[in-house]
C-alpha positions as CSV (number, residue, x, y, z in Angstrom):
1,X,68.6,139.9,18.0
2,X,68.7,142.2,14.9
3,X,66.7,144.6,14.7
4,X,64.6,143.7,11.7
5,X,63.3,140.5,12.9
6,X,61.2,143.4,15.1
7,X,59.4,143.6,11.5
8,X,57.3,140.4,11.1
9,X,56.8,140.3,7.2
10,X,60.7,141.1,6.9
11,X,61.7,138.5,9.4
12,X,59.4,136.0,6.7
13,X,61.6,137.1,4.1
14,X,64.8,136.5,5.8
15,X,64.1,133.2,6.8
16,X,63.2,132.8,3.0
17,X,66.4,134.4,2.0
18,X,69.3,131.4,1.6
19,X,66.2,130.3,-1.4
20,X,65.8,133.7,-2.8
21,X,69.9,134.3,-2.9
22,X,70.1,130.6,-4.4
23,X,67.6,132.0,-7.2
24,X,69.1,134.6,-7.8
25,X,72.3,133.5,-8.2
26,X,71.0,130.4,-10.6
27,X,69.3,133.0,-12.5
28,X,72.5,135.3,-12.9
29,X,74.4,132.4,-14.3
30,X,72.0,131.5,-17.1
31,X,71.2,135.2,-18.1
32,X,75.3,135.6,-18.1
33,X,75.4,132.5,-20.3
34,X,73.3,134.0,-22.8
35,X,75.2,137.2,-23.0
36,X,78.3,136.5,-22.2
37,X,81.5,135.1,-23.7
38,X,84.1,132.0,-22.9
39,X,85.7,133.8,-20.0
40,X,82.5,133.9,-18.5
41,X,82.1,130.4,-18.9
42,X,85.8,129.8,-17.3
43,X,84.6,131.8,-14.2
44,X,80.6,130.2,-13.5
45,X,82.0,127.9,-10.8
46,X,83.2,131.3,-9.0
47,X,79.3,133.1,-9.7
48,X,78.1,129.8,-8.4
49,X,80.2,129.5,-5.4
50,X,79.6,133.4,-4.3
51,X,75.8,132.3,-4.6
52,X,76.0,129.2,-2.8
53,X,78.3,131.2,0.6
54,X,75.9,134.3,0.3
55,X,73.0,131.8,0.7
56,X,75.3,129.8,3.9
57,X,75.3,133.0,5.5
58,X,72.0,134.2,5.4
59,X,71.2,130.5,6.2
60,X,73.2,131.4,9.7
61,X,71.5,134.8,10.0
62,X,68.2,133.3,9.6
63,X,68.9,130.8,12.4
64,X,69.1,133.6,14.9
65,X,65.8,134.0,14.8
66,X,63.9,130.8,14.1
67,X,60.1,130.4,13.5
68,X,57.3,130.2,10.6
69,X,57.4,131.8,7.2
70,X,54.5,132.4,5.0
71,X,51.6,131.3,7.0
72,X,53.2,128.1,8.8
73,X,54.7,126.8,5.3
74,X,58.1,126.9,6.3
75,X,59.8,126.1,9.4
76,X,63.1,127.7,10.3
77,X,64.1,126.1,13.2
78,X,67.4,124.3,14.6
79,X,66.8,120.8,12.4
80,X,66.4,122.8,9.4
81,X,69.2,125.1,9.6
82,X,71.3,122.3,10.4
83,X,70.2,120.4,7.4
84,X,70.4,123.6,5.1
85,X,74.1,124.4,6.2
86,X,74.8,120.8,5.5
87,X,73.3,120.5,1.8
88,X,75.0,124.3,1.2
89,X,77.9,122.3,2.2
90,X,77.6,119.6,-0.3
91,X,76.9,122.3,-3.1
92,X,80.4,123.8,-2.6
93,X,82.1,120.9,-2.4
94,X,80.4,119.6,-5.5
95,X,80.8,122.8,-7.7
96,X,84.7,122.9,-6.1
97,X,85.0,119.5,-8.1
98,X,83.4,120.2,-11.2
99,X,85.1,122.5,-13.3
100,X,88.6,120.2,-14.5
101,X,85.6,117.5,-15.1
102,X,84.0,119.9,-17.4
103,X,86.8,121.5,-19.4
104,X,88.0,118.0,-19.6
105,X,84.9,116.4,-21.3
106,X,84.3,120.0,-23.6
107,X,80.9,120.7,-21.6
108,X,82.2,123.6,-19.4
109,X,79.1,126.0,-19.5
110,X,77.0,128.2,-16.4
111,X,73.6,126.3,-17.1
112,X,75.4,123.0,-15.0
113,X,76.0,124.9,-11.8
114,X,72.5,127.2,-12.5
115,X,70.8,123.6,-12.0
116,X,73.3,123.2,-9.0
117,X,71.6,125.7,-7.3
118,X,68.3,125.6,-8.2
119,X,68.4,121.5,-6.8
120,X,69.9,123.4,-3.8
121,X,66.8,125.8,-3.8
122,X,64.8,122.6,-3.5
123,X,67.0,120.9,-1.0
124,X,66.9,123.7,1.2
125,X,62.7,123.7,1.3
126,X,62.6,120.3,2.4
127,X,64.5,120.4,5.2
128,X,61.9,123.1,6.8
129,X,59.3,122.3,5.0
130,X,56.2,122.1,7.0
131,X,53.5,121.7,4.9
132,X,53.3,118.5,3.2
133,X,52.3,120.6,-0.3
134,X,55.6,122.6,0.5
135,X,57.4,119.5,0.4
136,X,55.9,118.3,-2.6
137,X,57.2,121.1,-4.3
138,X,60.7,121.6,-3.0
139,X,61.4,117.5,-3.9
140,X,59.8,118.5,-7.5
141,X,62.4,121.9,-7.5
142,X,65.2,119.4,-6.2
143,X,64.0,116.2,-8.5
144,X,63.8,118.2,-11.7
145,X,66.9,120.2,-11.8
146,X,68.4,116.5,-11.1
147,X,67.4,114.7,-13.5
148,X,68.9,117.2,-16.1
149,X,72.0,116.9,-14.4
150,X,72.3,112.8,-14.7
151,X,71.7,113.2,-18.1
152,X,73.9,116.8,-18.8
153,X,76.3,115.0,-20.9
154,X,74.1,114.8,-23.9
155,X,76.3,113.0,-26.4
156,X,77.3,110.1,-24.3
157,X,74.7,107.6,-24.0
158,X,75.2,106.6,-20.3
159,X,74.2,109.9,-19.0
160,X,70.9,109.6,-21.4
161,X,70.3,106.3,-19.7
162,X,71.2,107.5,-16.3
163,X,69.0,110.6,-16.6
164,X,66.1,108.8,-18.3
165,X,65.7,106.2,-15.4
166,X,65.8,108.3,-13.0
167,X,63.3,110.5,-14.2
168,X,61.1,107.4,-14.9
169,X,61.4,105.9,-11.9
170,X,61.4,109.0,-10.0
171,X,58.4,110.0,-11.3
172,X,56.5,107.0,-10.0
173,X,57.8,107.4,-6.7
174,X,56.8,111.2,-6.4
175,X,53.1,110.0,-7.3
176,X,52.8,107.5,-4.9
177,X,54.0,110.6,-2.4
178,X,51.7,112.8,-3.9
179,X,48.8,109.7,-4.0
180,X,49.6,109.6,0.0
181,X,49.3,113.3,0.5
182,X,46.0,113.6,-1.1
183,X,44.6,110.8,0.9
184,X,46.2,112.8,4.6
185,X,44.7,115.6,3.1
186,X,41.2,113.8,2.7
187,X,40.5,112.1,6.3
188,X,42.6,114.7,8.3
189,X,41.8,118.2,6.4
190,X,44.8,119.5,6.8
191,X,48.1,118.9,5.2
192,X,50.2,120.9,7.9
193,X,52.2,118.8,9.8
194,X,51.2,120.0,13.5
195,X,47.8,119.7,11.8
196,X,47.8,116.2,11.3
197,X,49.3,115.1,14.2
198,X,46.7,116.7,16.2
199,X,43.6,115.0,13.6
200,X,45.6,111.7,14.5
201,X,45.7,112.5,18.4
202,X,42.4,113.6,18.8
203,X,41.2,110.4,16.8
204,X,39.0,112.4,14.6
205,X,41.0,110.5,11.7
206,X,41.0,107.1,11.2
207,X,44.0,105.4,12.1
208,X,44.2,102.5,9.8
209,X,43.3,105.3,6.7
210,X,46.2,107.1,8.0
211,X,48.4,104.4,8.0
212,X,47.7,104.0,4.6
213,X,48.4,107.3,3.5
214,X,51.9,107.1,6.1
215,X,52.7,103.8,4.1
216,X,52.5,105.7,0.7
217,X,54.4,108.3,1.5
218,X,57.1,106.0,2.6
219,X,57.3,104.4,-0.6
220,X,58.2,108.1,-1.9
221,X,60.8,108.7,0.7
222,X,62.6,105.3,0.6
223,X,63.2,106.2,-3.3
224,X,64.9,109.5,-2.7
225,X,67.1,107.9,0.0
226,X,67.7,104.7,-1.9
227,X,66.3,102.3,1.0
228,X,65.3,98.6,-0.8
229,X,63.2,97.5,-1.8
230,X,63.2,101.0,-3.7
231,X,67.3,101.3,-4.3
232,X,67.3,99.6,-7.7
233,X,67.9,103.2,-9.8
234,X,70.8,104.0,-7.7
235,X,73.7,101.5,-9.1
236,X,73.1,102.7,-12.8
237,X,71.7,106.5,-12.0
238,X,75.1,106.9,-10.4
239,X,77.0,105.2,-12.6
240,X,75.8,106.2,-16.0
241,X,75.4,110.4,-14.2
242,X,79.2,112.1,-14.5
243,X,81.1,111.7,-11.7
244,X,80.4,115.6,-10.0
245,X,77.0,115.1,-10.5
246,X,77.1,111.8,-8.9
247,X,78.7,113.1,-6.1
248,X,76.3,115.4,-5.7
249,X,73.5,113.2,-5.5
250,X,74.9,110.5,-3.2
251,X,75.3,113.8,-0.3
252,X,72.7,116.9,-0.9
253,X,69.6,115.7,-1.9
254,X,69.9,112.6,0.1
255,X,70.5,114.6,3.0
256,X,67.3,116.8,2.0
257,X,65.4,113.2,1.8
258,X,66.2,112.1,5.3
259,X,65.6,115.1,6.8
260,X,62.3,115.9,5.4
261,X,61.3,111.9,6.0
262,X,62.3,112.6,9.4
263,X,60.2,115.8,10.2
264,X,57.5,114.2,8.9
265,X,57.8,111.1,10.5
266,X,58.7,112.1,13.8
267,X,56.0,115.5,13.7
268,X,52.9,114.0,11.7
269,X,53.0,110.9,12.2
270,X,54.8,110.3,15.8
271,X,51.4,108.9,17.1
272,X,51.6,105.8,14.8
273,X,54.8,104.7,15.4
274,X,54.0,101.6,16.5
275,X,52.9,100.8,12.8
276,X,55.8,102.1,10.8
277,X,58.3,101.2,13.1
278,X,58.2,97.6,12.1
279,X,58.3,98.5,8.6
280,X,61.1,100.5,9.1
281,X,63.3,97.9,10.6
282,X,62.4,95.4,8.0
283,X,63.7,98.1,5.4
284,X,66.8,99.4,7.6
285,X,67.9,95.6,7.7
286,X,67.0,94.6,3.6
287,X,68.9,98.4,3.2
288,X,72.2,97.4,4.9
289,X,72.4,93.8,3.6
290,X,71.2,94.5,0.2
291,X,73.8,97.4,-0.6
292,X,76.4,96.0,1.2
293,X,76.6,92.1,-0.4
294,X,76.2,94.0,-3.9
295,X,78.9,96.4,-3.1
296,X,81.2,92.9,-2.2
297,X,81.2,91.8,-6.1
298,X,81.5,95.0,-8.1
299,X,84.2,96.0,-10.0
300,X,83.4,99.2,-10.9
301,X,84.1,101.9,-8.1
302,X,81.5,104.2,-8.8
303,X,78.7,101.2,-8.9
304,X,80.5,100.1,-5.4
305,X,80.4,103.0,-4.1
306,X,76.5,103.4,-5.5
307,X,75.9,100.1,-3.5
308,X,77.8,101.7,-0.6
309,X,75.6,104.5,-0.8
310,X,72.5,101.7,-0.3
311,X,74.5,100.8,3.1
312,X,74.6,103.8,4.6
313,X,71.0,104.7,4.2
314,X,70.0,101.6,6.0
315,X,72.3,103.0,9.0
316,X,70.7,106.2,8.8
317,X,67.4,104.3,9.5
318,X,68.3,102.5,12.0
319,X,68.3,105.7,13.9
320,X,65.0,106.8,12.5
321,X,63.6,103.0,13.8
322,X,65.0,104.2,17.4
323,X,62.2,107.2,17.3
324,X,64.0,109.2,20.0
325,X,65.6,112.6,20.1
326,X,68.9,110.5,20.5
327,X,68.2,108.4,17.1
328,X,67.2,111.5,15.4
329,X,70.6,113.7,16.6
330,X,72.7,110.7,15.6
331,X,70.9,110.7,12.3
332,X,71.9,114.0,11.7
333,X,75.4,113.3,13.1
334,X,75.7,110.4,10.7
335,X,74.5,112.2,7.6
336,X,77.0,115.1,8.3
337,X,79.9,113.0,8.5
338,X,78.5,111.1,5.5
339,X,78.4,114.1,3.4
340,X,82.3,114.9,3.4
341,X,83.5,111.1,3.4
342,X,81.0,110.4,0.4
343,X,81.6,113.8,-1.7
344,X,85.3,113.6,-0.7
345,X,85.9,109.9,-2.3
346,X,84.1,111.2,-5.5
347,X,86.1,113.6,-5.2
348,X,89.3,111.2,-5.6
349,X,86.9,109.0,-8.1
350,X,86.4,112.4,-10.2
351,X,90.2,112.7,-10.4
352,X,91.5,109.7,-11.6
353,X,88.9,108.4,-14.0
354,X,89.9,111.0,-16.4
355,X,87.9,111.9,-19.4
356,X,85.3,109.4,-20.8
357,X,85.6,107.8,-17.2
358,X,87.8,105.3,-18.8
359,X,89.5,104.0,-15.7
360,X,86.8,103.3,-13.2
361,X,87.8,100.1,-12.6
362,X,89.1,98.6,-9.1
363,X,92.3,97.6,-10.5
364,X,92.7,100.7,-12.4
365,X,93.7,102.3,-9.0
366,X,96.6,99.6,-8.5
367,X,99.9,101.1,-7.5
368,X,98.2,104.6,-7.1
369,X,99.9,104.9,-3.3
370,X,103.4,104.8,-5.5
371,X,102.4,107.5,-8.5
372,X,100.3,109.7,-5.8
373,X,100.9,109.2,-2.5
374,X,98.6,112.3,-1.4
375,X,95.4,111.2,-3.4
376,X,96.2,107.6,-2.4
377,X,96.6,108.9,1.4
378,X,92.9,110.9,1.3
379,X,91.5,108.5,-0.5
380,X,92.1,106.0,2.3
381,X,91.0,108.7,4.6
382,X,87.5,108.5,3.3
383,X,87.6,104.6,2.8
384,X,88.5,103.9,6.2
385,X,85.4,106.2,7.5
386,X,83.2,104.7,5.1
387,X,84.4,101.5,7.6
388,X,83.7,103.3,10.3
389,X,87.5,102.8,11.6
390,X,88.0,104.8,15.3
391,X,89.5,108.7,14.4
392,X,87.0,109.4,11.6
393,X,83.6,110.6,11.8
394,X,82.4,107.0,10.7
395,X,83.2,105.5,13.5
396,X,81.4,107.9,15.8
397,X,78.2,108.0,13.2
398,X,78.0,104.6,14.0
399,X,78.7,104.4,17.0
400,X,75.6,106.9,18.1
401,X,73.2,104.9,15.9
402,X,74.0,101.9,17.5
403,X,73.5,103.3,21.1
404,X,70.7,105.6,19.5
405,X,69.1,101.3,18.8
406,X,70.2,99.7,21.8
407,X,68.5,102.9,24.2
408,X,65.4,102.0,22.5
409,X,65.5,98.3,22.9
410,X,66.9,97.2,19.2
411,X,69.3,94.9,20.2
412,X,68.9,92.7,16.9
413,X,68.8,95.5,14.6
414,X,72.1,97.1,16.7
415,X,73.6,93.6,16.2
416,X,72.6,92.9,12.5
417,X,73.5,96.3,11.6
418,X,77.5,95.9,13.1
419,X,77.7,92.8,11.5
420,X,76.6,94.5,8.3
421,X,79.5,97.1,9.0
422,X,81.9,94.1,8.6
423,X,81.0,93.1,5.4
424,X,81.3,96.6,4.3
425,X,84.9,96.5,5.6
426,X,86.1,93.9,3.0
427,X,85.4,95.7,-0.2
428,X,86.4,99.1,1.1
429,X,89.9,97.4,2.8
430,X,89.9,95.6,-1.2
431,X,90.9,99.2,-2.5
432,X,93.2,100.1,-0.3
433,X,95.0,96.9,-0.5
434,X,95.1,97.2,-4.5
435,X,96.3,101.0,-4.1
436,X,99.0,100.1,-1.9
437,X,100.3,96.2,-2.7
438,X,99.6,96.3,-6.2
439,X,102.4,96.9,-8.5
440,X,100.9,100.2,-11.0
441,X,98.8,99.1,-13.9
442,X,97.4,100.5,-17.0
443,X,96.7,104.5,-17.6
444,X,99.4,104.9,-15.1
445,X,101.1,107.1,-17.5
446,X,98.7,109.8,-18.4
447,X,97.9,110.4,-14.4
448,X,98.0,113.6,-13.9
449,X,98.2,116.1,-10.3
450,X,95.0,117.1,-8.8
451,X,93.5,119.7,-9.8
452,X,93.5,122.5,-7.5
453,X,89.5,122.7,-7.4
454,X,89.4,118.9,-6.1
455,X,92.2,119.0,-4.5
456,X,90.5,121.6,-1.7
457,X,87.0,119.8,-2.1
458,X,89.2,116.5,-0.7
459,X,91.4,118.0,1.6
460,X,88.5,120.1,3.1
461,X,86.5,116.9,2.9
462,X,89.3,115.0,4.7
463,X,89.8,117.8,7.6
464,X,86.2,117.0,8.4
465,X,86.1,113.7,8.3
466,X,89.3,113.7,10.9
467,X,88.1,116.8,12.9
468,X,84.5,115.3,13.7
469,X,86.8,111.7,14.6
470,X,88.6,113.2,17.1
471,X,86.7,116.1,18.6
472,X,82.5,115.1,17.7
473,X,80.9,116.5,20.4
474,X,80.4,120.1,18.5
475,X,78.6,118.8,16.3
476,X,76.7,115.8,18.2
477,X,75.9,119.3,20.5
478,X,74.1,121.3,17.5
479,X,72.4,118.1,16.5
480,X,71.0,117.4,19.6
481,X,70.0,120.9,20.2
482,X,68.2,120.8,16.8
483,X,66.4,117.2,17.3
484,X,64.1,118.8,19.9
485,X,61.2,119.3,17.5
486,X,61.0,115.3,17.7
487,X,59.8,115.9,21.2
C-alpha cells in the first residue's frame, strides 16, 4: 500500500484526484486559449489527452486503496473505479476523433475539449457518488458542459436545435430527480445512500412515500440513459450534435447514468425491489422494442444508430431487472464492450460524413468495401457486435444479461429481449450489405484516408471489441469483483 494512504486527509485527496487533474487540465486549456496563438489551438487535443491519462492513472492509484472521501460523499470502491476507467476511456477515444472534425468544419479551438473534461469531471462523480446531493451535482457538472457541446457548432442550425432540446428536456428530467431527492430527504432524513437503506429497513420510513420518491428518481435516470418512455430527445440530440460529440454522448455519460442508477438502486433502494422491478421490466421491454423497430426505418445512420443507442439501454436493464451481483457484473460487462463498439462506429460515421455531414445517408456508404476496404472492414467489426455476432464483445454482453435474466427467473424478458436482438440484426446486416454489394455511389470521389486521430480511436476500438470476444473473462473477473457492493 503506499505510504501516504497512512495520512487519512491525503488519502481523501487522492481518491479525489482523477477530478482535480481533470480540472486542472480543463482549466489549462481555456486559460491557454486566451493567451495563446493557432499553434496552440492545433495541439489542445494533445493538453486534453495528457489530462485525460494523468487523470486514468491516478484513477488506478486511487483504486489501491478504496474507501470514503469527504465525509462519506464519495465512494471509491471497485464499481466506481471500474466505471471511471471506463468513461476516461470514452474521453480519449472521443478527443482522438475530434480534431480532423474540427479543422474540417473551421471550429478547431481548446474550449471544445475544456468541456470534454469538465463533462468527464462530472462523469467521474457519479460513478462513486454516494450521496444523493453529490450525484445531483456531478449529473449538473456532466449535463451542463453537454449541452454546450450539442450545440458547439454555433452557426449551423442543427446543433442549435440539438443543444436547445436537450437542455429543455434535460432540464425537466433533472427536476423530477431533484423533486425525488427532496422528498427521500424528507421521510428518511438522510440523503446518504447506506442512510436510506437503513430508514427503509428499519421501517421508520414509509414505504409507499419512498416508492414515490424511488419512482421520481427513475424518471431522471431513464432520461440520461435514454430508456422509453423517456428516449424521445435522443434521435434528434444525436443527430442535430456533431458527430464527436455524439459519440461521446452515446458512451461516457451514458455509462456515468447506469452506473450511478445502479448504485442507487441496488444500495438505497435494494429493499423495495419488489416495487421497481416491475417497472423496470415494463421499461427494459418498451426500451428494446421501441429503439429497435425505429432503428428498422431510418435512413440516416446517425438517427439509426441514435435508435440503436435506445436498444442497447433496454439490454442494459434487463440486467438491472435481474437485481443480482451477476445482472449487475454483466451490466458492467455490457456497457464496457458497448463503449468501444459505439464510439468506434462513430468513429467510422465521423470519417466519411465529411464536412457539413453531407453524406449520412445509408446509401451514401454504398461501395465503401471497394474505395476502403479497411474502414469498410472495422466498420463491420463494430456492426456485427452491435449484433451481438459470436467473437465480439456483443455477443458475450448479451449473452451474460441473458443468463444474468434467466438465474433470476426472467424467462419472458430473456426471451423477448433475444428476439429483440433479431430485429436489430436486420438494419445493422442492411449496412453491411450496401457497403459491400452495392456498386459505389455519390461523394465517392472526394473520400478521403482516415485520419490518423480516428484511425487509432477505431482500430483501438476494434482490438477491444475482438479481445473482450475471444478472451472476456478479464474483464467479466474485474466486474464481478466490483459488483459486490450490490450485496
Amino acid at each position: 500500500m503506499p505510504a501516504s494512504f497512512d495520512f487519512p486527509v491525503l488519502a481523501e485527496y487522492i481518491r479525489f484526484l482523477p477530478e482535480t487533474i481533470l480540472i486542472l487540465f480543463g482549466t489549462l486549456l481555456m486559460v491557454l486559449e486566451g493567451v495563446a496563438g493557432e499553434g496552440h489551438r492545433r495541439n489542445s487535443h494533445m493538453v486534453a489527452l495528457v489530462g485525460i491519462f494523468a487523470a486514468f492513472a491516478a484513477a488506478c492509484y486511487a483504486s489501491l486503496d478504496p474507501g470514503p472521501a469527504f465525509n462519506n460523499f464519495l465512494l471509491v470502491d471497485g464499481f466506481g473505479s471500474f466505471f471511471r476507467v471506463l468513461v476516461l476511456s470514452a474521453g480519449v477515444l472521443a478527443v482522438m476523433c475530434s480534431p480532423a472534425y474540427l479543422q474540417r468544419e473551421g471550429a478547431d479551438s481548446g474550449e471544445y475539449y475544456a468541456l470534454m473534461l469538465y463533462s468527464m469531471v462530472g462523469q467521474c462523480i457519479l460513478a462513486t457518488a454516494n450521496e444523493l446531493i453529490v450525484v445531483f451535482i456531478g449529473l449538473e457538472i456532466s449535463s451542463i458542459a453537454t449541452y454546450v457541446l450539442a450545440g458547439y457548432l454555433r452557426d449551423d442550425k442543427r446543433n442549435n436545435e440539438s443543444a436547445m432540446k436537450y437542455f429543455l428536456l434535460g432540464s425537466f428530467a433533472t427536476a423530477f430527480l431533484l423533486y425525488g431527492v427532496a422528498w427521500v430527504y424528507g421521510v428518511t432524513g438522510s440523503t446518504n445512500l447506506d442512510g436510506i437503506r437503513k430508514a427503509v429497513q428499519s421501517g421508520g420510513a414509509s414505504q409507499e412515500v419512498v416508492a414515490f420518491s424511488a419512482a421520481l428518481m427513475m424518471v431522471g435516470f431513464a432520461f440520461k440513459v435514454s430508456a422509453a418512455p423517456f428516449q424521445a430527445w435522443t434521435p434528434d440530440v444525436y443527430q442535430g450534435a456533431p458527430a464527436p460529440v455524439t459519440a461521446f454522448m452515446s458512451a461516457g455519460p451514458k455509462a456515468a447514468a447506469f452506473a450511478v442508477f445502479i448504485r442507487v438502486f441496488m444500495t438505497a433502494f435494494a429493499s423495495l425491489s419488489d416495487r421497481w422491478e416491475p417497472i423496470l421490466w415494463i421499461l427494459a421491454l418498451a426500451t428494446m422494442t421501441i429503439g429497435n423497430f425505429a432503428a428498422v426505418v431510418q435512413t440516416n445512420i446517425k438517427r439509426m444508430l441514435a435508435y440503436s443507442s435506445i436498444a442497447h439501454a433496454g439490454y442494459v436493464l434487463v440486467a438491472i431487472v435481474a437485481h443480482s451481483e451477476t445482472g449487475t457484473a454483466a451490466a458492467m460487462f455490457y456497457l464496457a464492450g458497448y463503449v468501444f463498439m459505439n464510439l468506434g462506429a462513430f468513429a467510422i460515421v465521423i470519417h466519411f460524413g465529411r464536412q457539413g455531414e453531407r453524406y449520412l445517408q445509408v446509401n451514401d456508404l454504398s461501395g465503401l468495401g471497394q474505395r476502403q476496404p479497411m474502414a469498410a472492414a472495422i466498420f463491420t467489426v463494430f456492426l456485427l457486435s452491435l449484433i451481438g455476432v459470436p467473437l465480439t464483445s456483443g455477443f458475450f454482453g448479451k449473452f451474460y444479461i441473458f443468463k444474468a435474466a434467466i438465474d433470476s427467473h426472467l424467462y419472458w424478458l430473456a426471451v423477448l429481449g433475444l428476439l429483440n436482438s433479431a430485429v436489430a440484426a436486420y438494419y445493422y446486416l442492411r449496412v453491411i450489405v450496401v457497403m459491400y454489394f452495392h456498386e459505389p455511389g455519390r461523394g465517392s470521389e472526394d473520400m478521403m484516408e482516415l485520419s490518423p486521430g480516428v484511425r487509432w480511436a477505431a482500430l483501438v476500438s476494434a482490438v477491444m471489441v475482438i479481445v473482450m470476444g475471444v478472451a472476456p473473462s478479464w474483464v467479466l473477473r474485474t466486474a464481478t469483483a466490483s459488483a459486490a457492493f450490490s450485496r
